[in-house]
C-alpha positions in Angstrom: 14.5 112.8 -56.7 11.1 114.1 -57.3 10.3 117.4 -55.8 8.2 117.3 -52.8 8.0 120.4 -50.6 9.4 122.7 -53.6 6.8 123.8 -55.1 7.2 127.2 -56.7 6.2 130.4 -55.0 2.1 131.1 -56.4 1.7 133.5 -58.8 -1.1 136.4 -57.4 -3.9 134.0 -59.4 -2.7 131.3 -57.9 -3.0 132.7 -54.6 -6.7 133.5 -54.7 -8.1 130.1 -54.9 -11.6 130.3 -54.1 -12.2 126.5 -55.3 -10.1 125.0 -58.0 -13.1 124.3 -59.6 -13.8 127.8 -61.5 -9.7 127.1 -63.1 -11.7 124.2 -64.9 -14.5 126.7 -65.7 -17.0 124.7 -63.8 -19.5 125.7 -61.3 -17.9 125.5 -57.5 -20.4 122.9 -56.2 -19.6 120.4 -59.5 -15.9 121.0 -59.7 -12.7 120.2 -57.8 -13.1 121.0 -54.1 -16.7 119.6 -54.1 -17.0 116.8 -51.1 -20.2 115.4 -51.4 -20.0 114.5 -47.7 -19.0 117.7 -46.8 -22.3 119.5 -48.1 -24.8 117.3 -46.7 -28.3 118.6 -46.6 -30.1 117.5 -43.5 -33.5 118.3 -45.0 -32.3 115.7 -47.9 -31.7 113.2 -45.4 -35.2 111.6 -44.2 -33.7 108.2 -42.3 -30.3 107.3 -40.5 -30.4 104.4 -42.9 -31.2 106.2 -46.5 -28.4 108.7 -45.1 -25.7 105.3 -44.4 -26.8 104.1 -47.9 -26.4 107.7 -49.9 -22.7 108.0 -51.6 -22.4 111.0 -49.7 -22.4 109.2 -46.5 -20.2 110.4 -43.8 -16.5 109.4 -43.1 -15.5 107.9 -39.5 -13.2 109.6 -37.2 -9.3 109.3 -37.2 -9.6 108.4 -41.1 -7.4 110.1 -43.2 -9.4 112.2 -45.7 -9.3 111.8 -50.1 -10.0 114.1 -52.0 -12.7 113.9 -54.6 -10.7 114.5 -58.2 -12.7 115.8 -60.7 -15.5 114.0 -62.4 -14.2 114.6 -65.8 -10.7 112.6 -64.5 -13.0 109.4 -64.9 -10.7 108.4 -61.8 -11.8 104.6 -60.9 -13.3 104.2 -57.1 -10.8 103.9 -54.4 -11.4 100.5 -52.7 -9.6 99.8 -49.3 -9.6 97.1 -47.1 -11.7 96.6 -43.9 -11.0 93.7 -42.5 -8.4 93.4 -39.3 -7.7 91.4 -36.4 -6.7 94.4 -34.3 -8.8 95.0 -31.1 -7.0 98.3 -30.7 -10.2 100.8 -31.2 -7.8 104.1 -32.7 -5.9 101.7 -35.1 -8.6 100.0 -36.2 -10.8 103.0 -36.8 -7.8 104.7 -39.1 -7.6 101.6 -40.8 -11.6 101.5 -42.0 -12.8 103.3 -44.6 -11.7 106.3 -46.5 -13.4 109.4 -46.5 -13.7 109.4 -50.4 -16.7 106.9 -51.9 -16.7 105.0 -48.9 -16.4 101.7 -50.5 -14.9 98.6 -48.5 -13.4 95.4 -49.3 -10.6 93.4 -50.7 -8.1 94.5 -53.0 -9.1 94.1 -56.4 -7.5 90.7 -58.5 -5.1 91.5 -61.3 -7.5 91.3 -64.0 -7.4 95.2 -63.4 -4.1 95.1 -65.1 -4.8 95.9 -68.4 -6.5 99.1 -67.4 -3.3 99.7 -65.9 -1.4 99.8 -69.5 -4.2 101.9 -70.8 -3.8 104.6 -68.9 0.1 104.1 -69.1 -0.4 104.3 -72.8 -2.7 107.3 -72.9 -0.1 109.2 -70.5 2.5 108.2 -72.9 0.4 109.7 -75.8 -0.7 112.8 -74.2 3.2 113.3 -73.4 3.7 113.2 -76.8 1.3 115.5 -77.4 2.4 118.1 -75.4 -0.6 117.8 -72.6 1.2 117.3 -69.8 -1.4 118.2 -67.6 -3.9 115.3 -69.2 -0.9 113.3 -68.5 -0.6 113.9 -65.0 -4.4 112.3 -64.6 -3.3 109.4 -66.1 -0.6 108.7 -63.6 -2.6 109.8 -60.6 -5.2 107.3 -62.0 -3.2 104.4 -62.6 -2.1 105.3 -59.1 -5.7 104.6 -58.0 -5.9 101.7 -59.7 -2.6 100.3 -58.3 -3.6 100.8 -54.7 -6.9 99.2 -55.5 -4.5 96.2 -56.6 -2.6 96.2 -52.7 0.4 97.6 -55.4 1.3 100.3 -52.8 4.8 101.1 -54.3 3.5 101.2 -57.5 0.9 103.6 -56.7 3.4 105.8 -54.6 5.4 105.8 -58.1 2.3 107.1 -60.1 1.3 109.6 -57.4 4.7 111.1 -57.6 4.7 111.4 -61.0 1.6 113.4 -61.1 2.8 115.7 -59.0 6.3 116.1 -60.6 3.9 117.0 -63.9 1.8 119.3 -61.6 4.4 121.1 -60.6 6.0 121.4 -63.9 2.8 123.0 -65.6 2.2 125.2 -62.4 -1.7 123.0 -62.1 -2.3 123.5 -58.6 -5.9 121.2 -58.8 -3.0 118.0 -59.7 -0.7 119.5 -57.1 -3.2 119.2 -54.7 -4.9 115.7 -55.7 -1.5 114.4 -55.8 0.1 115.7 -52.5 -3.2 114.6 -50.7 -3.0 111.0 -52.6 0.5 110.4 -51.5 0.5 111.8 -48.3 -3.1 109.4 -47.4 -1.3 106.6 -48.9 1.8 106.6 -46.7 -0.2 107.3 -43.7 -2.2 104.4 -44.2 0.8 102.1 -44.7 2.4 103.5 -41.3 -1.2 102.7 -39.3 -1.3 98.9 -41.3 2.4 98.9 -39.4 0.8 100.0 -36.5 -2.1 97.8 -36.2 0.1 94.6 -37.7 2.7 95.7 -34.4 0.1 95.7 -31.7 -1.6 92.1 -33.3 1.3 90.5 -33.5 2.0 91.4 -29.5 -1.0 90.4 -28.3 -2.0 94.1 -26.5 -5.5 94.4 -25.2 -8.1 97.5 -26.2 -7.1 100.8 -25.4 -3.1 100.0 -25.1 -0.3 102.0 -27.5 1.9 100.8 -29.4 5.1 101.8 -30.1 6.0 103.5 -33.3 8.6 101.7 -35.6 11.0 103.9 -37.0 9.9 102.9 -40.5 6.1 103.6 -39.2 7.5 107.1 -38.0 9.7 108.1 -41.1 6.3 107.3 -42.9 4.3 109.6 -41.0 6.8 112.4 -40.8 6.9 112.1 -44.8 3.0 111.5 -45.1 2.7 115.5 -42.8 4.9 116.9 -45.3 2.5 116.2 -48.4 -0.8 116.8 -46.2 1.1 120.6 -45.5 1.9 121.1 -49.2 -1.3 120.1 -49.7 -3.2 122.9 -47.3 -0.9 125.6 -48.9 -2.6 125.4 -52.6 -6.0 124.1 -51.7 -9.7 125.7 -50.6 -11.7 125.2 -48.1 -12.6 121.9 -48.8 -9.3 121.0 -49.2 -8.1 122.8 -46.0 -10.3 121.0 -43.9 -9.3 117.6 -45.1 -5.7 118.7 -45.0 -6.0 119.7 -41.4 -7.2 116.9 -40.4 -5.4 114.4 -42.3 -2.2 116.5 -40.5 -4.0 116.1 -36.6 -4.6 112.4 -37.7 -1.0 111.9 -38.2 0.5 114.2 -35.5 -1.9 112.0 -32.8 -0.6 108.7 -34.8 3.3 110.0 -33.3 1.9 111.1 -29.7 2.2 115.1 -29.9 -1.6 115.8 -28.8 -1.0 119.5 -28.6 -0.1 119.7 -32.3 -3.1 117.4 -33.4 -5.2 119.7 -31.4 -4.4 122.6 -32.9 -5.2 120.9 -36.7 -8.2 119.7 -35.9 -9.0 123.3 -34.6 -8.2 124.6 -37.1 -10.3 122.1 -39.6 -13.0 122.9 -37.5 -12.8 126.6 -38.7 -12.7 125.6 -42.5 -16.3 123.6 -41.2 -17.4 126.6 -40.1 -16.7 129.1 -42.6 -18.0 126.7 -45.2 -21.5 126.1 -43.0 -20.5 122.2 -42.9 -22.4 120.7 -40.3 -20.7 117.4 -41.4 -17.2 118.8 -41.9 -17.8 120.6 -38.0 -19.1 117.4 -36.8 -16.0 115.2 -37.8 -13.8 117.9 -36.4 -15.4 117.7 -33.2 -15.4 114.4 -33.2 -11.2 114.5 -33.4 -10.9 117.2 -31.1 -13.3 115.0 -28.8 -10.9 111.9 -29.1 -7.6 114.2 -28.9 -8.5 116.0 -26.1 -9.7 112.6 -24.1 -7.0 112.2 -22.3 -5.8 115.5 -20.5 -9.2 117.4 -20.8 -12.1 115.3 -20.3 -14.3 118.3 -20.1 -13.8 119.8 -23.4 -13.6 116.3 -24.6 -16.9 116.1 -23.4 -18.1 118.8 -24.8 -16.8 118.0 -28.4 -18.5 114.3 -28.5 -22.2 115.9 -27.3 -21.8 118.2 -30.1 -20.7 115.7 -32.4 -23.8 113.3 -31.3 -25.9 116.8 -32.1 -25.0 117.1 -35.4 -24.6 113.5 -36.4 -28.5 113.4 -35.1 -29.4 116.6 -37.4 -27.1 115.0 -40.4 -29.4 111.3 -39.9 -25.6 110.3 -39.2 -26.0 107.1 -37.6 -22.8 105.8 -37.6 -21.5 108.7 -36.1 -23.9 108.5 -33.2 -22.9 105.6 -32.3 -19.2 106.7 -32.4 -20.2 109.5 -30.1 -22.2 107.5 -27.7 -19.3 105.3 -27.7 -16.8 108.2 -26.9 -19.0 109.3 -24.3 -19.0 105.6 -22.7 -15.4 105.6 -22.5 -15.3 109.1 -21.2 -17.5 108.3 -18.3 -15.6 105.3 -17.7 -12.9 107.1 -17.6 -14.3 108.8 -15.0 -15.5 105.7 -12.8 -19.2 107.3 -13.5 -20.4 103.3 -14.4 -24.4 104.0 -14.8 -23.4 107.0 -16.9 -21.1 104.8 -19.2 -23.1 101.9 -19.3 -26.2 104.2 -20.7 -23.6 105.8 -23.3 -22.6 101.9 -24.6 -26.6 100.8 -24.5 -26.8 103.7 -26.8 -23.7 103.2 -29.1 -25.0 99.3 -29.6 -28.5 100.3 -30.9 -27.1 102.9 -33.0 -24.6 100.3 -34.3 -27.3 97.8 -35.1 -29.0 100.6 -37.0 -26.1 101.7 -39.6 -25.0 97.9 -39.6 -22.0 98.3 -37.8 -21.0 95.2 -36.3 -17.3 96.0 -34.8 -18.9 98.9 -33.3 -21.7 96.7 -32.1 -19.7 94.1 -30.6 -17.4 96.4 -28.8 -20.5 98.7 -27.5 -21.7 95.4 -26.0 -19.0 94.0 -24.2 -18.1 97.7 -22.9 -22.1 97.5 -21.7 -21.1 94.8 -19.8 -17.4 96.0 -18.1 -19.6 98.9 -16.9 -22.4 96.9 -15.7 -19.8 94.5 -13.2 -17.6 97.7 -12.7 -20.8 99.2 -10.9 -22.2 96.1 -9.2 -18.3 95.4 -7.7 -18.2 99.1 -6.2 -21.8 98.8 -5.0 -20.4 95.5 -3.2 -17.7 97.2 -1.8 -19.7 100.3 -0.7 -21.9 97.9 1.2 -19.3 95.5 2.5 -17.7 98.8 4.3 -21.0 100.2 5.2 -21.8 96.8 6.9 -18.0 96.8 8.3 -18.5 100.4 9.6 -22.0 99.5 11.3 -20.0 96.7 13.3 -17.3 98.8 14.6 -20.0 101.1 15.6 -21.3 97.7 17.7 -18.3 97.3 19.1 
């Protein structure tokens, strides 16, 4: 069994990890740690749609978070697929795009395959060698290039096998990368289950599905890397570890606990001055805390439509405008929500988010016959109460 969990106790140097990136005697903006998302520049940003179209270009709430190897690993792009049937809005949000170079579509045909053996053969050689660390970037990036594939096992393999190495050579930058690989990769597999589950029955927006036990054993496993993970990393890494952990703890039901993550993520924002990294923690904490405390929910989404409007984030204003919507609805306040979902459809049409779109404008018009039906039925017992008084 490869160790997971057991990682030995850190040496004092390993302890004080400002950013991996001065180990690889790089500066701390160019080396491991760096998100470009994560240190966007809101003067650097002069339209919603240059800021959709720049790689840096924000993640979605309730995705689980990658980190960004370093950009001497040569590590391939990590392409996931978009597309799904689901009308569950939580599923289908974790199932969209991840948080590293948001690329979307298909899985990539086996032609990849030879670049597969390369990088087996170069991990083989720099075994040989005696580089074990070089080694361990080989796996992880025949990992990559696996999933790219829809070759999930054999991308769990690699993944593992980067962080056996890691652990081995004491390199707490592949300890991390690894832990946070594996743990995003078994978390997506348990929300596919998730999302396939409430298809297949037929359930209507808003409605949970129950947890398989395989979808559950994943997740439980998936919380295990994402802690290892928060233990060796920086900032950077904390935040996404955080939130990857209150992603998965709201995937299994236990609010409270995904809470206190995302809180906690939104600290890491803070002390790093993210705007965006404190705007995708409200944005959790916003969707977390929906459904016991609408007024701190409420809170979280105006401050997430804040800074998604200082970031030029227009994807994420039309998330919050969307949140909002459902928060008023929540709330029977029908004008109020049918404003929010007005909102959340323009800002859709902007970034070129058509799910977000469609759903924006059929919530537009639930609110719009929610609030004629209650005017009807305030008039109808007006005009029933003006007939008693008759009689």
């Amino acid at each position: 069994d490869l160790p997971h969990m057991s990682s030995p106790r850190r040496s004092p140097a390993r302890k004080g990890l400002g950013g991996f990136s001065r180990s690889l005697g790089g500066s701390s903006k160019g080396g491991w740690g760096h998100q470009s998302w994560l240190e966007v520049d809101p003067s650097a940003v002069p339209s919603p749609i240059a800021a959709a179209a720049s790689p840096a270009a924000m993640p979605r709430a309730m995705q689980p978070l990658r980190v960004e190897p370093p950009a001497e690993w040569n590590t391939p792009c990590h392409v996931q697929p978009l597309e799904s049937t689901n009308t569950n809005v939580a599923a289908r949000e974790a199932m969209s795009r991840l948080a590293r170079r948001p690329l979307v579509g298909a899985p990539t045909s086996p032609h990849k395959a030879e670049r597969v053996r390369d990088h087996g053969m170069l991990e083989a050689a720099c075994r040989r060698a005696g580089r074990a660390s070089n080694a361990g970037v080989h796996a992880y990036n025949r990992g990559v290039l696996y999933e790219n594939m829809g070759a999930h096992d054999d991308a769990l393999a690699c993944y593992r096998e980067c962080l056996r190495i890691a652990l081995e050579s004491n390199d707490a930058t592949s300890e991390a990368l690894a832990c946070n690989a594996i743990g995003v990769s078994l978390q997506t597999r348990a929300v596919a289950g998730l999302s396939a589950a409430s298809h297949d029955a037929g359930e209507l927006e808003g409605t949970a599905t129950q947890l398989t036990q395989e979808d559950e054993s994943l997740l439980r496993e998936a919380l295990s890397y994402h802690e290892q993970h928060a233990q060796v990393a920086d900032a950077p890494g904390r935040f996404i570890a955080h939130s990857n952990i209150g992603i998965a703890h709201q995937a299994l039901g236990d609010a409270a606990a995904a809470a206190e993550e995302h809180e906690a993520a939104l600290r890491c924002a803070v002390q790093m001055s993210s705007l965006a990294g404190e705007s995708l923690a409200c944005a959790h904490l916003g969707t977390v805390k929906a459904s016991d405390d609408a007024p701190t929910a409420k809170a979280c989404t105006e401050r997430r439509l804040l800074l998604s409007r200082t970031l030029g984030d227009a994807a994420g204003k039309a998330d919050a405008y969307l949140q909002l919507g459902l928060i008023a609805q929540e709330a029977r306040e029908w004008a109020e929500a049918r404003e929010a979902f007005e909102h959340a459809m323009r800002e859709a049409e902007l970034s070129g988010d058509q799910r977000v779109r469609e759903l924006a404008r059929c919530s537009v018009g639930i609110a719009e016959g929610s609030l004629r039906f209650e005017g009807m039925l305030a008039a109808a017992a007006e005009g029933a109460g003006r007939e008693g008084d008759v009689a």
